[in-house]
N, CA, C and O atoms as a Tinker XYZ file with bonds, in Angstrom:
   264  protein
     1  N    -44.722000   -3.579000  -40.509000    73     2
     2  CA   -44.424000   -4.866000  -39.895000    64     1     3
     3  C    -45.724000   -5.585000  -39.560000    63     2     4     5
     4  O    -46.803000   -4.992000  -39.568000    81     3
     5  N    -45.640000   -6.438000  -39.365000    73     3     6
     6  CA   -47.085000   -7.444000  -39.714000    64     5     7
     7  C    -47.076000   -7.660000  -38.004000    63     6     8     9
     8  O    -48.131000   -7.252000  -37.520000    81     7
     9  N    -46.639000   -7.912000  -37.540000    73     7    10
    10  CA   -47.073000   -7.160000  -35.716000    64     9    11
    11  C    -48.119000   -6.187000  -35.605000    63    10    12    13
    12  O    -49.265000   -6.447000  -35.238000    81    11
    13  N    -47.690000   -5.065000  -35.933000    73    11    14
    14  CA   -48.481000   -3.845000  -35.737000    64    13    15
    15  C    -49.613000   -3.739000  -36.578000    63    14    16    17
    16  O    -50.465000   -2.912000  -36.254000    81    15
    17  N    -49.845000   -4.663000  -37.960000    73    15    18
    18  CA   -51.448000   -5.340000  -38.232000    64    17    19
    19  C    -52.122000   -6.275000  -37.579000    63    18    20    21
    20  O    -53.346000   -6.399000  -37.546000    81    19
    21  N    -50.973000   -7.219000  -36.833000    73    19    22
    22  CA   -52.212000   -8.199000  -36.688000    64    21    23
    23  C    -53.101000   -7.522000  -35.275000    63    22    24    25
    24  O    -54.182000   -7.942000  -34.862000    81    23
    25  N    -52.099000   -6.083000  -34.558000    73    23    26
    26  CA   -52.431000   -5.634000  -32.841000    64    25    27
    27  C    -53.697000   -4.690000  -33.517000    63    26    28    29
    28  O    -54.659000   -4.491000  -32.776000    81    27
    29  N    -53.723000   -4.254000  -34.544000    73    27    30
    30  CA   -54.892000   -3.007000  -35.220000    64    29    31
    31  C    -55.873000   -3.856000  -35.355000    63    30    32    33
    32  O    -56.950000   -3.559000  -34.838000    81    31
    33  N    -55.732000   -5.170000  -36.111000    73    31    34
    34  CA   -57.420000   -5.963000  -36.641000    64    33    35
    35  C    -57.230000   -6.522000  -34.852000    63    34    36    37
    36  O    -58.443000   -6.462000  -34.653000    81    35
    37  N    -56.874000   -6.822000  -33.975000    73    35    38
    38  CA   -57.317000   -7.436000  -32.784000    64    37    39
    39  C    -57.609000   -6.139000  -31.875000    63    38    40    41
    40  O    -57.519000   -6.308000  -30.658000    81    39
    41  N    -57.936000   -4.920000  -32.331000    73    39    42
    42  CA   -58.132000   -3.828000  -32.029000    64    41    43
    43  C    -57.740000   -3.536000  -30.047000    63    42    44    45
    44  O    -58.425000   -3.177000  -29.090000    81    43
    45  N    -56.260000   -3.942000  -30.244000    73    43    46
    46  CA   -54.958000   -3.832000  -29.439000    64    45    47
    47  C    -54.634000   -2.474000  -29.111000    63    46    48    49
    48  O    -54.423000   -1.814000  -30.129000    81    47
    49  N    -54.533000   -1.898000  -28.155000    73    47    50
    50  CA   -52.931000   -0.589000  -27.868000    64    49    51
    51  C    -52.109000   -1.570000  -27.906000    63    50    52    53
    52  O    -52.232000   -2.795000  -27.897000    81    51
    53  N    -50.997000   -0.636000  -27.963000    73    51    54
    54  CA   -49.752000   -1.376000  -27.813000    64    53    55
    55  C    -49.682000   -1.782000  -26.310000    63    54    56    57
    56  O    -49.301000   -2.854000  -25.839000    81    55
    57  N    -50.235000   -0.444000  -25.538000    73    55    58
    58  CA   -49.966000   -1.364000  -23.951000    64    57    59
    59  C    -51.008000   -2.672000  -23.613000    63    58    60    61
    60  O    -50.940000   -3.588000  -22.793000    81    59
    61  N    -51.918000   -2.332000  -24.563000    73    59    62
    62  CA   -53.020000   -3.822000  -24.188000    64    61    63
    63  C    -52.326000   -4.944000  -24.630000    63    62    64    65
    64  O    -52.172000   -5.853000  -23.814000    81    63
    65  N    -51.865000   -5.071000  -25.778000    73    63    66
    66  CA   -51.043000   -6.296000  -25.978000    64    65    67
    67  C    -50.186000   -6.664000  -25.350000    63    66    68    69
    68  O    -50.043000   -7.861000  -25.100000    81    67
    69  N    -49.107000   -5.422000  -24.778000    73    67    70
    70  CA   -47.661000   -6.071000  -23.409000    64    69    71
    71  C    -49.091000   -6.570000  -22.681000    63    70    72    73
    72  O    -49.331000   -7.701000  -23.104000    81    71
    73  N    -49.580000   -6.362000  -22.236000    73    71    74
    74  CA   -50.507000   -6.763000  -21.031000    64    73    75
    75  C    -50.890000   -7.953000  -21.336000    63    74    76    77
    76  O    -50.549000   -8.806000  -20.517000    81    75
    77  N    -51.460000   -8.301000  -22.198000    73    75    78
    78  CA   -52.142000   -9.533000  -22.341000    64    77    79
    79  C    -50.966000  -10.506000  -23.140000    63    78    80    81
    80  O    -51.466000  -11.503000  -23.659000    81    79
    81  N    -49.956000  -10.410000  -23.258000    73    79    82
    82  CA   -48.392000  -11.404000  -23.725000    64    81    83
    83  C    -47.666000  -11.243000  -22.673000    63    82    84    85
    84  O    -46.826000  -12.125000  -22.498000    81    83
    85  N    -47.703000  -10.528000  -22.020000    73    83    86
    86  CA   -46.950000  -10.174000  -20.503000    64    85    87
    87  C    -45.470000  -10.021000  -20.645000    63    86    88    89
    88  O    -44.686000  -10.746000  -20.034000    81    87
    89  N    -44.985000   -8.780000  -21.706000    73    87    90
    90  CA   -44.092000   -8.224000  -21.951000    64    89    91
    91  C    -44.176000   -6.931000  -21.751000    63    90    92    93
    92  O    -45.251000   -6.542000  -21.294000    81    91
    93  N    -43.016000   -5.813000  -22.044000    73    91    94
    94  CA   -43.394000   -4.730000  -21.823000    64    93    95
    95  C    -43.842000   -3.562000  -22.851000    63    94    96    97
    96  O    -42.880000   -3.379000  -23.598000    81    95
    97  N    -44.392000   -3.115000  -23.030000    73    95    98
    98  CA   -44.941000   -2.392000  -23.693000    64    97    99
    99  C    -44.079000   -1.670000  -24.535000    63    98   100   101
   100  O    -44.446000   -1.372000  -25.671000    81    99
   101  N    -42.679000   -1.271000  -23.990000    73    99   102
   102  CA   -41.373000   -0.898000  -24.494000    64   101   103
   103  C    -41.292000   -1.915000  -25.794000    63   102   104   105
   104  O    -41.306000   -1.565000  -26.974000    81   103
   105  N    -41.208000   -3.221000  -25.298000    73   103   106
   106  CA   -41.106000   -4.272000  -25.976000    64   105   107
   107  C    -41.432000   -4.254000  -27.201000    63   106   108   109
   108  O    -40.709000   -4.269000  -28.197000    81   107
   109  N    -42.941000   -4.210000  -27.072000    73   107   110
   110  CA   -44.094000   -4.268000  -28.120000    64   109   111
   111  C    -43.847000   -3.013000  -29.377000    63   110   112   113
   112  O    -43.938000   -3.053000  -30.604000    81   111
   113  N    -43.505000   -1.949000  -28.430000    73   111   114
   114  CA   -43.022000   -0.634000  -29.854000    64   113   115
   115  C    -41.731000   -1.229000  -30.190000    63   114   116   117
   116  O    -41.496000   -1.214000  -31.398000    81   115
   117  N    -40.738000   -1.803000  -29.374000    73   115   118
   118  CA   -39.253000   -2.034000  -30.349000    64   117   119
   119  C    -39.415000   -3.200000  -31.871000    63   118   120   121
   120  O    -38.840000   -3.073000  -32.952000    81   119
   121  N    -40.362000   -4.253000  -31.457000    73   119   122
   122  CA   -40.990000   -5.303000  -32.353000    64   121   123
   123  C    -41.487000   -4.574000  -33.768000    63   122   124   125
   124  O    -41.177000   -4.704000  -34.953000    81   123
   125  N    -42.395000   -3.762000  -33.044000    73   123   126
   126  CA   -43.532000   -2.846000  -34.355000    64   125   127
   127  C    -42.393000   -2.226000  -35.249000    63   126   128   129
   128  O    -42.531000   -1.902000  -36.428000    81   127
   129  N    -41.313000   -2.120000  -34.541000    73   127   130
   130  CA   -40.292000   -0.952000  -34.767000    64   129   131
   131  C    -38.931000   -1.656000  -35.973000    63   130   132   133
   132  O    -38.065000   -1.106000  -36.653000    81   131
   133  N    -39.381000   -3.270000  -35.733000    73   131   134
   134  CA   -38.123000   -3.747000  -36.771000    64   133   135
   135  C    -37.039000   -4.551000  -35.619000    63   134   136   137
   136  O    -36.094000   -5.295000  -35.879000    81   135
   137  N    -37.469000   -4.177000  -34.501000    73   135   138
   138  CA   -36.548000   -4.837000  -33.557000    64   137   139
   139  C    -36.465000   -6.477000  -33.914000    63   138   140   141
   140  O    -37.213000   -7.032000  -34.720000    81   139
   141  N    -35.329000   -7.182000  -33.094000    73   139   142
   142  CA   -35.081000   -8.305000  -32.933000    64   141   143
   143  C    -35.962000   -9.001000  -31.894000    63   142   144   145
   144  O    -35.990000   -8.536000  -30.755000    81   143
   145  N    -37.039000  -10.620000  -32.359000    73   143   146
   146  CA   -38.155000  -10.961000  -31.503000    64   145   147
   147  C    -37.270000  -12.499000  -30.827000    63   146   148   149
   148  O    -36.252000  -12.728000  -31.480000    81   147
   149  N    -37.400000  -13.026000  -30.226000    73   147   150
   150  CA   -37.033000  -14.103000  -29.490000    64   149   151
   151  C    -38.125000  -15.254000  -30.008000    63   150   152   153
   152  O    -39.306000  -15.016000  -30.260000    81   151
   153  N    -37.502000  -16.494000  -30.108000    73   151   154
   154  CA   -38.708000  -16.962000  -30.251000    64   153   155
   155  C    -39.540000  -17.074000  -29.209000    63   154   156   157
   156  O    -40.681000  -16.675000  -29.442000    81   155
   157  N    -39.340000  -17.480000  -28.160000    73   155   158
   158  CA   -40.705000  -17.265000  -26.936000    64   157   159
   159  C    -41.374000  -15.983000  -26.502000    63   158   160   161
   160  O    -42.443000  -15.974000  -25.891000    81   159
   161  N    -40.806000  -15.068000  -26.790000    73   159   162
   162  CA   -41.643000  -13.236000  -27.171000    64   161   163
   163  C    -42.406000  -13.871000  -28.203000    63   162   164   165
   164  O    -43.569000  -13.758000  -27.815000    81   163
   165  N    -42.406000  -14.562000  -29.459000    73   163   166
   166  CA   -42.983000  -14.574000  -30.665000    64   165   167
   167  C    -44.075000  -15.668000  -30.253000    63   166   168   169
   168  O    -45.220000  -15.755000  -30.697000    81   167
   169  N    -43.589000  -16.308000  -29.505000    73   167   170
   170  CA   -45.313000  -17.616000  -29.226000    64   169   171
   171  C    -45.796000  -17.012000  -28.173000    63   170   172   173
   172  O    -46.882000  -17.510000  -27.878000    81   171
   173  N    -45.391000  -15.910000  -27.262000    73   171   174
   174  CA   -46.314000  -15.114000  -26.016000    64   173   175
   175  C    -47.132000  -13.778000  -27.054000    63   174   176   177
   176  O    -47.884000  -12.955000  -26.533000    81   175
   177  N    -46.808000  -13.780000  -28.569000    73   175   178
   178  CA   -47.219000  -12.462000  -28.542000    64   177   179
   179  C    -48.458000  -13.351000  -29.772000    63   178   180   181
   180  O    -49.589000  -12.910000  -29.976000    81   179
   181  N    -48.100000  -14.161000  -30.199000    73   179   182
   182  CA   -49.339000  -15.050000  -30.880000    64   181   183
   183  C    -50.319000  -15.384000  -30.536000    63   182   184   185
   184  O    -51.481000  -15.074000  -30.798000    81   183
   185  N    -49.649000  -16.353000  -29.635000    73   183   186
   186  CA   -51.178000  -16.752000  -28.294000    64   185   187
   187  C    -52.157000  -15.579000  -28.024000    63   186   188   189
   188  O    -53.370000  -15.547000  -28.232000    81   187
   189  N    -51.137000  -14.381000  -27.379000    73   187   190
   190  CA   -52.008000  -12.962000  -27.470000    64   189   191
   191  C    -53.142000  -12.516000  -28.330000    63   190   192   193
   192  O    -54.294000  -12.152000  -28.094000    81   191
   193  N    -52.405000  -12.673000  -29.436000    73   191   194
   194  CA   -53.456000  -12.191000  -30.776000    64   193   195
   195  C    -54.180000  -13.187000  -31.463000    63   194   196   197
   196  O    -54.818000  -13.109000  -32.513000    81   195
   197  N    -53.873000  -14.646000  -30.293000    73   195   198
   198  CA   -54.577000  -15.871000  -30.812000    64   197   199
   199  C    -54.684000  -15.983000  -32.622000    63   198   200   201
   200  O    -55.671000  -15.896000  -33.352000    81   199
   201  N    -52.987000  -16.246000  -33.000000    73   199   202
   202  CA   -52.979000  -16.224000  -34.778000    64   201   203
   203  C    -51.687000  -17.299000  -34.040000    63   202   204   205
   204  O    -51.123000  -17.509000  -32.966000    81   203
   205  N    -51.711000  -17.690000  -35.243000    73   203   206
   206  CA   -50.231000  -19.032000  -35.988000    64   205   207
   207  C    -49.035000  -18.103000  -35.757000    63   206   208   209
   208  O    -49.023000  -17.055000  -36.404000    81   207
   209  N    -47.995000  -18.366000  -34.887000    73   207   210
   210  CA   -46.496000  -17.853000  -34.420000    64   209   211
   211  C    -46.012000  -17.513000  -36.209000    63   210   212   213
   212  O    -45.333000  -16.574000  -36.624000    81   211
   213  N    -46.630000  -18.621000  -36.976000    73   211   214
   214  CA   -45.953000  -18.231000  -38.441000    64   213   215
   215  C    -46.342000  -17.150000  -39.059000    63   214   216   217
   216  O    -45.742000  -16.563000  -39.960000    81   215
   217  N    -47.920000  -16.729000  -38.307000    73   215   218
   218  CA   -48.300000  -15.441000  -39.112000    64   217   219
   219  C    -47.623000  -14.147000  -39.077000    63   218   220   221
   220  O    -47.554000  -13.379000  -40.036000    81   219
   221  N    -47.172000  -13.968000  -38.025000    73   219   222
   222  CA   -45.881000  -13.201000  -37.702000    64   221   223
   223  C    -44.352000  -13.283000  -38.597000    63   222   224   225
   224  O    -43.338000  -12.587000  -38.630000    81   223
   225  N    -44.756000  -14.367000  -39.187000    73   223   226
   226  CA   -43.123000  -14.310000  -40.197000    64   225   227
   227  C    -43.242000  -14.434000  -41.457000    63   226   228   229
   228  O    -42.332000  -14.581000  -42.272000    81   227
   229  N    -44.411000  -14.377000  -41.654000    73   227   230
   230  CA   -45.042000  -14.124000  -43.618000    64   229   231
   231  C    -44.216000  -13.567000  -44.219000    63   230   232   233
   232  O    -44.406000  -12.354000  -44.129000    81   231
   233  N    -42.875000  -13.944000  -45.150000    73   231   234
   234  CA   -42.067000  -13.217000  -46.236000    64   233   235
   235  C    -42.894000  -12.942000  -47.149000    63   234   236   237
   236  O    -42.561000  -11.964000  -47.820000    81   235
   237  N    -44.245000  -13.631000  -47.552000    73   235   238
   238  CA   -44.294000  -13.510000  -48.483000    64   237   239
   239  C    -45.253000  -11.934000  -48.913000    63   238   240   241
   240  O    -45.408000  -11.409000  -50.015000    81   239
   241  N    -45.730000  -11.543000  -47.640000    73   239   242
   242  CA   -46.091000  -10.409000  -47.672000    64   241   243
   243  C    -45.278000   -9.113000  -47.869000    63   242   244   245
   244  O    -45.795000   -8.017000  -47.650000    81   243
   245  N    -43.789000   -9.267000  -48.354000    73   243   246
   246  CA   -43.130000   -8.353000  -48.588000    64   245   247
   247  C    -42.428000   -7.498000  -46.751000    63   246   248   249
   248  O    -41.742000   -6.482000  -46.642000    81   247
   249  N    -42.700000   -7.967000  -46.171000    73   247   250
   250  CA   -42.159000   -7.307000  -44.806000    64   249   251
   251  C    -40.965000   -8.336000  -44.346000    63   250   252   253
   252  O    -41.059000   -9.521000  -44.664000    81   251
   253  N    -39.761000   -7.829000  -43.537000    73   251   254
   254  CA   -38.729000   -8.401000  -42.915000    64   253   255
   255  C    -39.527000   -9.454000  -41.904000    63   254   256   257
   256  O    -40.652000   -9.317000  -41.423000    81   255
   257  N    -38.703000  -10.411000  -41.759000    73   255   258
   258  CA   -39.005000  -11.597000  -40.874000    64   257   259
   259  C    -38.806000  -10.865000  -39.313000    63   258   260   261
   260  O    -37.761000  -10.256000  -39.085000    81   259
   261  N    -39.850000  -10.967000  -38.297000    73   259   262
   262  CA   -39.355000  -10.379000  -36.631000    64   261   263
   263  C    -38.333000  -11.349000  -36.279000    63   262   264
   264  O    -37.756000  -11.272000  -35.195000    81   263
C-alpha cells in the first residue's frame, strides 16, 4: 500500500506518523493494512508526510485506492 511507502521514505514509525496526523497509531496499521481511509484521515495523514492527498490514491501504481 502506498501509505506504508510514503511513512518508510519520510523515515516514519508507524507511531511517529499517528503522532504527527494526530490519529491513532491503531489507525495507521489498519490503513497500511488495506483498511477503509476517510477523506479527512487522508488530508491529516498527507499534510503529515507533507505529499499531494492524491499521492495516496495512485491507481496507477498497481495498489488498491485507501
Amino acid at each position: 500500500m502506498l501509505l506504508r511507502e510514503y511513512r518508510t521514505l519520510a523515515h516514519l514509525s508507524q507511531a511517529e506518523l499517528a503522532a504527527k496526523a494526530g490519529v491513532s497509531e491503531r489507525s495507521v496499521i489498519r490503513w497500511e493494512q488495506g483498511g477503509s481511509l476517510n477523506m479527512r484521515s487522508l488530508m491529516k495523514l498527507a499534510k503529515a508526510l507533507d505529499i499531494n492527498p492524491g499521492d495516496l490514491l495512485d491507481r496507477d501504481r498497481g495498489t488498491e485506492a485507501v
